[in-house]
LUMLUM-474274 format. One record per atom (N, C-alpha, C): x, y, z. Coordinates in steps of 0.1 Angstrom, whole numbers, padded with zeros to 4 digits, always signed. Atoms other than C-alpha are relative to their C-alpha. Layout:
N
XYZ;...
end
This chain:
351
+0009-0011+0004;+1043+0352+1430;-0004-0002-0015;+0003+0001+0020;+1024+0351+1394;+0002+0009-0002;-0003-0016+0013;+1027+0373+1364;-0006+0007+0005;+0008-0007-0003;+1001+0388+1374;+0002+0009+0008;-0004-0007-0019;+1009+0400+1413;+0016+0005-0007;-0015-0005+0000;+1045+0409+1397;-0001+0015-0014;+0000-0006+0009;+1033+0428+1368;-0008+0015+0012;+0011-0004-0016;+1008+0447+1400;+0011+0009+0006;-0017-0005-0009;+1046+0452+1416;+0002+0008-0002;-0006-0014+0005;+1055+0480+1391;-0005+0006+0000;+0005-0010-0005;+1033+0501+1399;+0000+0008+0013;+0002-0008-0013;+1031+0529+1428;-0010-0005+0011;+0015+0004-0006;+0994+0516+1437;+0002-0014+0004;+0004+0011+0000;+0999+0483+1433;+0016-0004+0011;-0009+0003-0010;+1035+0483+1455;-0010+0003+0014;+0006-0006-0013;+1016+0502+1484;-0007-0014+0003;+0013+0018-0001;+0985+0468+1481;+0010-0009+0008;-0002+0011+0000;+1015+0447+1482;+0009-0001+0018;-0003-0002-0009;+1031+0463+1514;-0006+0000+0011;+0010+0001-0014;+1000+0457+1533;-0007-0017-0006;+0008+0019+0005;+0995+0417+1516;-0002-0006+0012;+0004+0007-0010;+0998+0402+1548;-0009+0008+0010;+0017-0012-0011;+0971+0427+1568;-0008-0010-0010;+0012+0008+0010;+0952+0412+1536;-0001-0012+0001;+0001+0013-0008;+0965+0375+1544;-0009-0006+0013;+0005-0001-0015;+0955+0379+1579;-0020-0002+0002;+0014-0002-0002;+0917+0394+1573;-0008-0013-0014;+0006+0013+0005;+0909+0366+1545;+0002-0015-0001;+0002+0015-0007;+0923+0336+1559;+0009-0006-0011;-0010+0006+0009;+0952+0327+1532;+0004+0009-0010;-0005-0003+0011;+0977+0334+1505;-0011+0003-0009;+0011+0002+0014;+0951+0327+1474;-0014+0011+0001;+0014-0014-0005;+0922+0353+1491;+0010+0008-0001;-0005-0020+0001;+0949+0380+1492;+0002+0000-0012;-0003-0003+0016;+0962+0375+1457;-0010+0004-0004;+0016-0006+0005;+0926+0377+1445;-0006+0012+0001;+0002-0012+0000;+0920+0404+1462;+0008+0010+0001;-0008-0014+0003;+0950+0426+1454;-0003+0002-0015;+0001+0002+0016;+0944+0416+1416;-0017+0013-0001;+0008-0010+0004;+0907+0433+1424;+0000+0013-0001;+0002-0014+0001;+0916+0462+1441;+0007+0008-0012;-0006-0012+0006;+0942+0473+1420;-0008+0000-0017;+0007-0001+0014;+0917+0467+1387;-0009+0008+0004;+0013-0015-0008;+0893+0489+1408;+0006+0012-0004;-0010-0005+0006;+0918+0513+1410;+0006+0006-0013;-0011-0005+0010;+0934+0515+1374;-0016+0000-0004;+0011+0000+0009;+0893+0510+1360;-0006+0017+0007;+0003-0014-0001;+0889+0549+1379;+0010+0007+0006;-0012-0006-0005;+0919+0572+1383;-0002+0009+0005;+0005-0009-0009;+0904+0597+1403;+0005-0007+0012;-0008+0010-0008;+0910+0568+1427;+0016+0004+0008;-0013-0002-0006;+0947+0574+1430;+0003+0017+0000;+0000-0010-0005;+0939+0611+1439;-0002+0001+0015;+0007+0001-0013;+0927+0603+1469;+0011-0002+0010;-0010+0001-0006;+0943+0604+1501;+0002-0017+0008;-0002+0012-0002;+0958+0571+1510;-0003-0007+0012;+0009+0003-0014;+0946+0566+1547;-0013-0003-0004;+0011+0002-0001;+0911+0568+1532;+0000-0013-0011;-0002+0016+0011;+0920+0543+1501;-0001-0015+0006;+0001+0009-0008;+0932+0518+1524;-0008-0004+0010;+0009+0008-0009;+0909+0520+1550;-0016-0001-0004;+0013+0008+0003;+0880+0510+1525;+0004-0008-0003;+0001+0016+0004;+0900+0485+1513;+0003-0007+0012;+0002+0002-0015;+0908+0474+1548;-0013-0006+0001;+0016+0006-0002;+0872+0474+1552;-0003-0010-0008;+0003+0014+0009;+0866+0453+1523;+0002-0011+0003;-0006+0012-0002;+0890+0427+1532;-0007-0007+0013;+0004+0008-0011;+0878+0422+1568;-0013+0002-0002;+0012+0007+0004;+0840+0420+1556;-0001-0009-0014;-0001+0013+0009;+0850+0394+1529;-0008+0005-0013;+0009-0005+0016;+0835+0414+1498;+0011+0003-0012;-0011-0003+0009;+0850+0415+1465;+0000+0017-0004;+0001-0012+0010;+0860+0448+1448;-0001+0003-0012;-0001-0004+0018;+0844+0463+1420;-0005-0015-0006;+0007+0020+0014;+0836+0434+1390;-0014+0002+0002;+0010+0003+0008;+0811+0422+1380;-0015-0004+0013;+0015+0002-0012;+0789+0412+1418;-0006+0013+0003;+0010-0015-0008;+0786+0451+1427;-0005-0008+0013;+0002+0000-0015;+0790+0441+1462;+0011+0010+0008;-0008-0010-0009;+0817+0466+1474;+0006+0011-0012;-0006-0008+0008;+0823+0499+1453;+0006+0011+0008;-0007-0010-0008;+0852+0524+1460;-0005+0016-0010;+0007-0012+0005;+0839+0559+1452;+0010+0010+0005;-0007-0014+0002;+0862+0592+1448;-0008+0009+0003;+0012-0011-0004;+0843+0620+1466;+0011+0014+0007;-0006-0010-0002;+0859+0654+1467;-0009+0011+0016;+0001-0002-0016;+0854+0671+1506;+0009+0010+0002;-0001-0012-0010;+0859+0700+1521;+0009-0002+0014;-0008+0005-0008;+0888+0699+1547;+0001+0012+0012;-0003-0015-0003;+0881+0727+1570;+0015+0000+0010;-0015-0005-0010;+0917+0719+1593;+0008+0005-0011;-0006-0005+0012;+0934+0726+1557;-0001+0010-0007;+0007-0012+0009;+0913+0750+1545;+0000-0003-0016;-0003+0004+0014;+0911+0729+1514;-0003-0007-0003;+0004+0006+0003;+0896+0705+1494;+0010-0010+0000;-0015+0008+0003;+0912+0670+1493;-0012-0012-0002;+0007+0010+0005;+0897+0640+1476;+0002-0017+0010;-0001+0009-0012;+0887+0610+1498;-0008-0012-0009;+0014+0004+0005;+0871+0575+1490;-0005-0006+0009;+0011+0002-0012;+0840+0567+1505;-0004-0015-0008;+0013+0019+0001;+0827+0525+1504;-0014+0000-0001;+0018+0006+0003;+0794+0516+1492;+0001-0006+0001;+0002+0018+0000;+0787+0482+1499;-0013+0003-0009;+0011+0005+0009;+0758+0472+1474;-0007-0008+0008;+0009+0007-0007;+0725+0457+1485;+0001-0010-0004;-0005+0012+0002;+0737+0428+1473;+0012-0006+0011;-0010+0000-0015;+0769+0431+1498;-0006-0003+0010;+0007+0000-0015;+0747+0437+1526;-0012-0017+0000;+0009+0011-0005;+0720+0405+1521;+0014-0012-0003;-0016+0009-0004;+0756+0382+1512;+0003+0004+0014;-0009-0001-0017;+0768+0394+1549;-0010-0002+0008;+0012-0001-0009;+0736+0392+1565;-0001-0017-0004;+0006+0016+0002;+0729+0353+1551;+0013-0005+0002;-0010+0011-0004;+0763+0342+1557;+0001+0004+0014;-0005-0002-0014;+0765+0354+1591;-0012-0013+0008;+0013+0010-0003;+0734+0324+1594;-0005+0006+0013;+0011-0012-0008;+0712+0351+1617;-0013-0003-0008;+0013-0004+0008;+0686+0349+1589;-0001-0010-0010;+0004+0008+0011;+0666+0328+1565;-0004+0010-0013;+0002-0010+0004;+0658+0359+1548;+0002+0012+0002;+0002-0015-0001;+0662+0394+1540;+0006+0005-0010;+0003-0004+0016;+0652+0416+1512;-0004+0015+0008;+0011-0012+0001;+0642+0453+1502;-0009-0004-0010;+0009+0001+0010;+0613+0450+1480;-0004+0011-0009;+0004-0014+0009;+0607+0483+1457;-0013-0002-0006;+0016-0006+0002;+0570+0495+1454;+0001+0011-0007;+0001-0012+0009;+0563+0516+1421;-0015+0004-0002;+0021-0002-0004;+0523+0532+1416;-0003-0004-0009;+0013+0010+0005;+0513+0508+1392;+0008-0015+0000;+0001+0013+0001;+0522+0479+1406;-0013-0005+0009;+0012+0005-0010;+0494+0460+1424;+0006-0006+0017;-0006-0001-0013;+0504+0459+1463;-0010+0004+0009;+0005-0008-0010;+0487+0453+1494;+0014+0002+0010;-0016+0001-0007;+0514+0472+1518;-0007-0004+0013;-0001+0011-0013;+0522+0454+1551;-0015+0003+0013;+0012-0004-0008;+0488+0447+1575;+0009-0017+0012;-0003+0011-0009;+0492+0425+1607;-0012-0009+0004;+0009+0008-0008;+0469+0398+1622;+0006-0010+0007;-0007+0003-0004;+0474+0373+1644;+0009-0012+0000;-0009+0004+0003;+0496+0354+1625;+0012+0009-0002;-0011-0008+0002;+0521+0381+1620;-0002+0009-0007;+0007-0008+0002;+0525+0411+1600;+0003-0005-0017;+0004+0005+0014;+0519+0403+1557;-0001+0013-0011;+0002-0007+0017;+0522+0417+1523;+0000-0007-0012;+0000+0007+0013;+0514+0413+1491;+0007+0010-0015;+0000-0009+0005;+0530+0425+1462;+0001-0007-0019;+0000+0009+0017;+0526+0415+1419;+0008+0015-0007;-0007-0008+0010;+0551+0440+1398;-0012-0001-0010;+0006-0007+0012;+0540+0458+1373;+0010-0007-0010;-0006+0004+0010;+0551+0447+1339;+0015+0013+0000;-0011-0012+0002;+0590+0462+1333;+0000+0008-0008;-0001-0010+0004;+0593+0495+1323;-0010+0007-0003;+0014-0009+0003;+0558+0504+1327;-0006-0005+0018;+0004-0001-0011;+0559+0502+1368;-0003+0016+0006;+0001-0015-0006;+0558+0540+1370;+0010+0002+0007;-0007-0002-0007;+0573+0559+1395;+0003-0006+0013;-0005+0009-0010;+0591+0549+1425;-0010+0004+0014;+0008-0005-0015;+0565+0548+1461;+0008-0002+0009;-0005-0002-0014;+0587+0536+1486;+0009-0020+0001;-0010+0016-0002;+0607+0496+1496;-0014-0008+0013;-0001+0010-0012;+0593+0468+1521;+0010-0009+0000;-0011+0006-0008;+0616+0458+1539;+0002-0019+0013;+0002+0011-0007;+0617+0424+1550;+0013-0010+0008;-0006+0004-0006;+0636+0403+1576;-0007-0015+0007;+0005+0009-0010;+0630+0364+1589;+0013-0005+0003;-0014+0001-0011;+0652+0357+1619;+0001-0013-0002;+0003+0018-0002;+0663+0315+1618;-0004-0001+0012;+0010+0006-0010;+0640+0299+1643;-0011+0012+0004;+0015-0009-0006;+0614+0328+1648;-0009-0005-0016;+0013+0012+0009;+0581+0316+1631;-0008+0015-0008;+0008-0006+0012;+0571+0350+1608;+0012+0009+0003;-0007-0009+0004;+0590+0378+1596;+0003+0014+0003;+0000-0017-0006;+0597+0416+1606;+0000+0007-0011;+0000-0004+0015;+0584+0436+1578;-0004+0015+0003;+0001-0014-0007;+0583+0473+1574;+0000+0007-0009;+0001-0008+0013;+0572+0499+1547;-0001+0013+0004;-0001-0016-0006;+0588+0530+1542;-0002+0004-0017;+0006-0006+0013;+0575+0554+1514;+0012+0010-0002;-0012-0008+0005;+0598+0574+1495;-0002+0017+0002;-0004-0013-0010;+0592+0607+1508;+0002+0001+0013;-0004-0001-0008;+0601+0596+1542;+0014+0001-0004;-0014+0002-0002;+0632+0584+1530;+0007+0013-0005;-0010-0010+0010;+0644+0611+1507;+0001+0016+0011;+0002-0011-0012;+0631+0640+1537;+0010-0003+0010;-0005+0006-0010;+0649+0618+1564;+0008-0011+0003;-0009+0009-0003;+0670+0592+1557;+0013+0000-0010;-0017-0005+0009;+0696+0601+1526;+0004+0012+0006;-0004-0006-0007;+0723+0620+1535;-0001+0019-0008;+0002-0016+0003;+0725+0662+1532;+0013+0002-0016;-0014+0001+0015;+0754+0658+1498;-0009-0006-0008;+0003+0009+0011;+0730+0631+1481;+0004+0004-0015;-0001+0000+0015;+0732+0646+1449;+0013-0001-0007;-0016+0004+0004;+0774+0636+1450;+0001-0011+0008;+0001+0011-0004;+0762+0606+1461;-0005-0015-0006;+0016+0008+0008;+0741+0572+1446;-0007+0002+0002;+0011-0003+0003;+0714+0586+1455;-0010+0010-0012;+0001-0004+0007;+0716+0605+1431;-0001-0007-0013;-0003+0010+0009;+0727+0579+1403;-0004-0010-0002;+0008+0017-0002;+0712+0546+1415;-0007-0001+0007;+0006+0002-0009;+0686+0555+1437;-0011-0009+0005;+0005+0012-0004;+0663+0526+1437;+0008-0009+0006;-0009+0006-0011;+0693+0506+1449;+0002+0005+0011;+0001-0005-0011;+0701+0529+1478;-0017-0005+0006;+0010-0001-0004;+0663+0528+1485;-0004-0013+0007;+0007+0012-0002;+0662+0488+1487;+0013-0005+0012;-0006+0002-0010;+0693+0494+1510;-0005+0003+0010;+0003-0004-0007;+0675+0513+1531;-0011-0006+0008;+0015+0004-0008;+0642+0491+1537;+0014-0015+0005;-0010+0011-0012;+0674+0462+1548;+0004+0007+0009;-0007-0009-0013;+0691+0487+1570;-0010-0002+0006;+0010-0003-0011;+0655+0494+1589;-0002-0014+0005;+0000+0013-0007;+0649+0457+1593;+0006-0005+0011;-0004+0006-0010;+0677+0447+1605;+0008+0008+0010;+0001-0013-0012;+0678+0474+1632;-0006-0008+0009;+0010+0007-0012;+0652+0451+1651;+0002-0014+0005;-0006+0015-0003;+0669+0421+1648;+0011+0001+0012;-0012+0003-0010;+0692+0405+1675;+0010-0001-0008;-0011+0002+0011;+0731+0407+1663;+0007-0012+0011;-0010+0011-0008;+0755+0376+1676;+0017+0009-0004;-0015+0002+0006;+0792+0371+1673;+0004-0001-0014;-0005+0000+0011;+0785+0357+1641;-0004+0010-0014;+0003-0006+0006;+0770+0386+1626;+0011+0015-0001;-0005-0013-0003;+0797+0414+1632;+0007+0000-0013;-0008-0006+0008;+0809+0414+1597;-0013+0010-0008;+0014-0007-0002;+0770+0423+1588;+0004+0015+0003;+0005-0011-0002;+0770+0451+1613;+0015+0014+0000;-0008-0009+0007;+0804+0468+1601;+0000+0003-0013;+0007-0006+0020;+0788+0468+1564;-0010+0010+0003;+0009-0006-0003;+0761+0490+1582;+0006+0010+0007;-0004-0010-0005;+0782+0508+1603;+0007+0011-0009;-0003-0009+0007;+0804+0520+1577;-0001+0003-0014;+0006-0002+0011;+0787+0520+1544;-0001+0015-0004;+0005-0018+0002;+0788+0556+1532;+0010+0011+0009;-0007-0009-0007;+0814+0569+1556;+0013+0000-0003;-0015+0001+0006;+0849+0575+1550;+0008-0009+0007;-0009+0010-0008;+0871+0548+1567;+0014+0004-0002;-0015-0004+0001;+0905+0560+1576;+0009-0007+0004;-0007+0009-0004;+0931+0539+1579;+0008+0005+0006;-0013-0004-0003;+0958+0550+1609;+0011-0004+0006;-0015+0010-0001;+0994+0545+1617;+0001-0013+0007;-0003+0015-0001;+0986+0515+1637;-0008-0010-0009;+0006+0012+0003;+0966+0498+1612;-0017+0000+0006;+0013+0004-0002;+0934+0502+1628;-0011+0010-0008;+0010-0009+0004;+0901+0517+1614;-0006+0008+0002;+0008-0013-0007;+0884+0549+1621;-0011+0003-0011;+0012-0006+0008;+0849+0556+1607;-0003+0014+0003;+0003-0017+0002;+0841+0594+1600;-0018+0000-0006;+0009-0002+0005;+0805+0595+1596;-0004+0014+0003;+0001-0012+0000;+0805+0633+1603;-0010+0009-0014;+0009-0006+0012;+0779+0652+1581;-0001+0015+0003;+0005-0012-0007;+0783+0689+1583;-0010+0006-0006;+0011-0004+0002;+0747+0706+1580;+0000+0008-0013;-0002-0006+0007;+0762+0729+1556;+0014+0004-0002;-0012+0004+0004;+0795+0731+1536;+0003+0019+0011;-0005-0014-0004;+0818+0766+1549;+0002+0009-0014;+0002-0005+0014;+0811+0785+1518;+0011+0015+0005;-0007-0009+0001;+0833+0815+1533;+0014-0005+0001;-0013+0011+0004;+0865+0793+1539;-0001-0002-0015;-0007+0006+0012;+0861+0780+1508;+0001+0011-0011;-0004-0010+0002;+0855+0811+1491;+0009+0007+0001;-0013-0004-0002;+0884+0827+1505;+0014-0003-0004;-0018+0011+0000;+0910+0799+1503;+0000-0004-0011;+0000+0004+0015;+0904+0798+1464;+0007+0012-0002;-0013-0013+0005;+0936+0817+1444;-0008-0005-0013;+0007+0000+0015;+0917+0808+1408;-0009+0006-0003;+0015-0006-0001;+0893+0827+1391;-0011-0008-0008;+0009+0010+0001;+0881+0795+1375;-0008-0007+0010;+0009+0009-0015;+0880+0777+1405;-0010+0006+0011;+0008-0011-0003;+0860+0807+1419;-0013+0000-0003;+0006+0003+0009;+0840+0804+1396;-0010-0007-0003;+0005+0013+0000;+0831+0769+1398;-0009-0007+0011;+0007+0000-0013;+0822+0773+1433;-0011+0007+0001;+0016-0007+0002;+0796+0801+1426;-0011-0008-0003;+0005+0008+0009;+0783+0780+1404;-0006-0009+0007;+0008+0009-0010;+0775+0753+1431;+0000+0005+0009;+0011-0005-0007;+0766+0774+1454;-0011+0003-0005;+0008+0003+0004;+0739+0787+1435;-0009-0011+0000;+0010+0011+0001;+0727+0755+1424;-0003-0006+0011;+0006+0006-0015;+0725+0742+1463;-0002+0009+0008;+0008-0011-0012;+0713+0771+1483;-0007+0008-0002;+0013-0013+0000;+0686+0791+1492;+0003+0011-0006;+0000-0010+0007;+0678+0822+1474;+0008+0010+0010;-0005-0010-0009;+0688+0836+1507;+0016+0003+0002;-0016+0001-0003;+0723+0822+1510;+0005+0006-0009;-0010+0000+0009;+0732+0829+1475;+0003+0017+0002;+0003-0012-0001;+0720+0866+1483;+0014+0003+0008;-0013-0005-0008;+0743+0868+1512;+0016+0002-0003;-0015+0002+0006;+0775+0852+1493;+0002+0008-0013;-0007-0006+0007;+0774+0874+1464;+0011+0012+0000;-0009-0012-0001;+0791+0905+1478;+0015-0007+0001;-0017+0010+0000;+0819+0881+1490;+0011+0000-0013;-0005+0007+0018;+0822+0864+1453;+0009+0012-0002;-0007-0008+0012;+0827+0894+1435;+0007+0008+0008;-0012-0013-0003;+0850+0918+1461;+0010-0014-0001;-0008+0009+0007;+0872+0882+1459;+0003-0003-0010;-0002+0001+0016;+0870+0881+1423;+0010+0013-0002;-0008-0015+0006;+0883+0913+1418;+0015-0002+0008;-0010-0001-0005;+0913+0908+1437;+0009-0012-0004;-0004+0012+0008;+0923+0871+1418;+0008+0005-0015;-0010-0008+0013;+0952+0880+1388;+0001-0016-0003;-0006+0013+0009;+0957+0837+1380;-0017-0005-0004;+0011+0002+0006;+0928+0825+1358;+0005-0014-0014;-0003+0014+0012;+0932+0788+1341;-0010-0005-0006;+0010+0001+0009;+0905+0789+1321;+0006+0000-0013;-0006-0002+0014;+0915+0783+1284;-0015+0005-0009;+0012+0005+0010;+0889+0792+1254;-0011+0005+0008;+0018-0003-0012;+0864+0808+1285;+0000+0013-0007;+0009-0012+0000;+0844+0839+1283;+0011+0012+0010;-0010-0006-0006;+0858+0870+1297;+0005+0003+0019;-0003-0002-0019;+0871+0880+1336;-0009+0004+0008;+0010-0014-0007;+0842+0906+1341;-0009-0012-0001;+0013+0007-0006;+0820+0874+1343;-0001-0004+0007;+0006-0001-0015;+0823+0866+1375;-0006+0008+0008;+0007-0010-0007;+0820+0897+1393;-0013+0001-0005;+0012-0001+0009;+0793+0900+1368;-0013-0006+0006;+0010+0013-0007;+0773+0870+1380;-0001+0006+0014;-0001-0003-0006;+0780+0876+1413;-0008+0015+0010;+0011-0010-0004;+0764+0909+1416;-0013+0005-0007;+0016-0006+0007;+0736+0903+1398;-0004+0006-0016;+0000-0008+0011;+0739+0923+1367;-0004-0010-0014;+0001+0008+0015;+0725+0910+1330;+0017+0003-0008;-0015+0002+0004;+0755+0900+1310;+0001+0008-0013;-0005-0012+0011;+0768+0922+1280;+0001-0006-0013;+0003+0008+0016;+0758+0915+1242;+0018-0007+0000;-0011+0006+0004;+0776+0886+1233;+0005-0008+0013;-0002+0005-0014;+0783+0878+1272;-0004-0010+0005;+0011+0009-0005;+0771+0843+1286;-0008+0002+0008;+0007-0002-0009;+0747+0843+1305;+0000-0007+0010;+0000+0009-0010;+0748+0825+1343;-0005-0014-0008;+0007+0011+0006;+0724+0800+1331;+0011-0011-0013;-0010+0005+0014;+0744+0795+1300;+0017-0008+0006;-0014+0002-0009;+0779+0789+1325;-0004-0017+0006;+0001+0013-0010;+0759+0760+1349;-0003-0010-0011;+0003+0013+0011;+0748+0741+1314;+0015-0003+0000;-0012+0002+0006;+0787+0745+1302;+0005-0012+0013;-0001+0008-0009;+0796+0728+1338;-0002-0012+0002;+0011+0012+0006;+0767+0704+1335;+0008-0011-0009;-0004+0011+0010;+0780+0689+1307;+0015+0000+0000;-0012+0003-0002;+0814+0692+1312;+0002-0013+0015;+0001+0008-0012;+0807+0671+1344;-0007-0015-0005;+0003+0008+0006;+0788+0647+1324;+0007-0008-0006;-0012+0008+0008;+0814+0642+1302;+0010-0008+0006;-0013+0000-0008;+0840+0638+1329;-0006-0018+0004;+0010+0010+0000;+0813+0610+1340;+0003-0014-0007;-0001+0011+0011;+0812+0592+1308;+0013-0007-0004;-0010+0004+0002;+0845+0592+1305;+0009-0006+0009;-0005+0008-0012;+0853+0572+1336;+0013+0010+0012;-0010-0009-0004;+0874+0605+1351;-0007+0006+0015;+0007-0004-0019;+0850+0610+1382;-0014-0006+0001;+0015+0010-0007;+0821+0592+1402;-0009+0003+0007;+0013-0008-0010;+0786+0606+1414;+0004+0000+0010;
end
């Protein structure tokens, strides 16, 4: 064992890695691939400690995933990122932090060109002043043209082409999707605790590869490809025997009275108003205030240090202007804002 892998040892995280080394042996084909990749994860790992909040079925079964599609974690390629995403548990009635895998569009055309399926495949990103004719067919096949705009003066984002040439077929499968299809119909209902939020031109140039190779034939030798596609974005749970379970479950809308309810803080109460508001209709928020504040009123633990007073929740909650000197809502979702920002900057949680 090197210094390295022994220094790895004394840790909690880094014993758990080492009690699944051979699963890791197994899916990369030797000793020297698992060391490598216990050394990434657990720098993944110790570089965001939200990370080791998470529950460990889901930890594992992205890195699981990792290992058996051959991607490194984390570093410097940004081909496989592990992401901390806090989730709603309705059998618990309780939030419990999970992480969800991003492969990087870079992941995905690496798994797609080593699986030798393809001589090609790209997303392309179309901004409105670049010069672009988008995709026309004739009977050579179907064609685009596109000249970038000089950087940082391409404008705003219009949409990806998406391109795919299969080895041995004689033109390419090409496909242009505009960015108000995608954003109406193809990110998911959370985006904004998502990269789409964060890095959404990447997501976007994921998305014109995902449609491609949708039309493509897949082989034998492509199935590490179409497990970077299947579970990209979903939680991967690792269970007792070792095998993987994808959860791509999306519920339409969170249970705002569960979660309401099953909060004993009147911070944490608080904190919830607060995003409700900011993600639902004028109508929902209407419906959930009565809730808020006869709940509020019945909460006696409050771990707020240095906050404003008690009477501002119910306050918010039923509407009422706040009392000289009082914050005001608005004034509450900035403090949040940037407190979330900060948390951000400070490497302590992940869009």
């Amino acid at each position: 064992m090197t210094t390295a892998l022994a220094r790895i040892e004394d840790d909690p995280a880094g014993q758990a890695l080492f009690e699944r080394r051979e699963d890791f042996v197994r899916f990369l084909g030797g000793e020297q691939q698992a060391e490598r990749f216990i050394q990434e994860a657990f720098a993944a790992v110790n570089a965001n400690p939200m990370l080791r909040r998470c529950t460990a079925s889901s930890l594992f079964g992205a890195l699981y995933f990792a290992a058996q599609i051959d991607l490194p974690v984390g570093g410097p390629m940004q081909q496989f990122h592990l992401t901390p995403r806090q989730n709603w548990n309705a059998d618990i009635r309780a939030k419990e932090w999970q992480v969800v895998p991003v492969v990087g569009y870079n992941g995905l055309i690496t798994l797609a060109m080593n699986s030798g399926e393809y001589d090609a495949i790209e997303g392309k990103l179309v901004y409105e002043n670049d010069d672009v004719d988008l995709p026309w067919d004739d009977e050579t096949g179907t064609h685009f043209k596109l000249r970038p705009a000089p950087e940082g003066a391409r404008g705003e984002l219009r949409g990806v082409i998406g391109r795919a040439l299969v080895k041995g077929a004689d033109r390419s499968l090409v496909e242009w999707l505009d960015i108000e299809t995608i954003r109406d119909r193809m990110r998911p209902a959370n985006w904004e605790r998502t990269p789409w939020k964060t890095d959404e031109a990447a997501m976007v140039k994921k998305t014109g590869i995902r449609r491609v190779s949708k039309y493509t034939a897949k082989s034998r030798n492509s199935w590490k490809f179409a497990l970077a596609l299947e579970a990209d974005q979903a939680v991967v749970n690792l269970d007792e025997l070792g095998e993987l379970k994808v959860d791509r479950t999306e519920p339409p809308t969170e249970d705002w009275k569960s979660i309401i309810e099953a909060t004993k803080d009147k911070a944490d109460l608080e904190r919830e108003w607060k995003r409700l508001v900011g993600s639902q209709s004028r109508e929902v928020i209407e419906e959930f205030r009565p809730l808020v504040a006869a709940h509020g009123a019945t909460l006696t633990v409050d771990s707020r240090a240095d906050r404003p007073s008690d009477a501002e929740l119910a306050a918010a909650a039923v509407g009422r202007e706040p009392e000289a000197g009082e914050p005001s809502e608005e004034e509450y979702l900035r403090y949040e804002a940037d407190e979330y920002a900060a948390a951000v900057a400070r490497g302590e949680v992940q869009p």
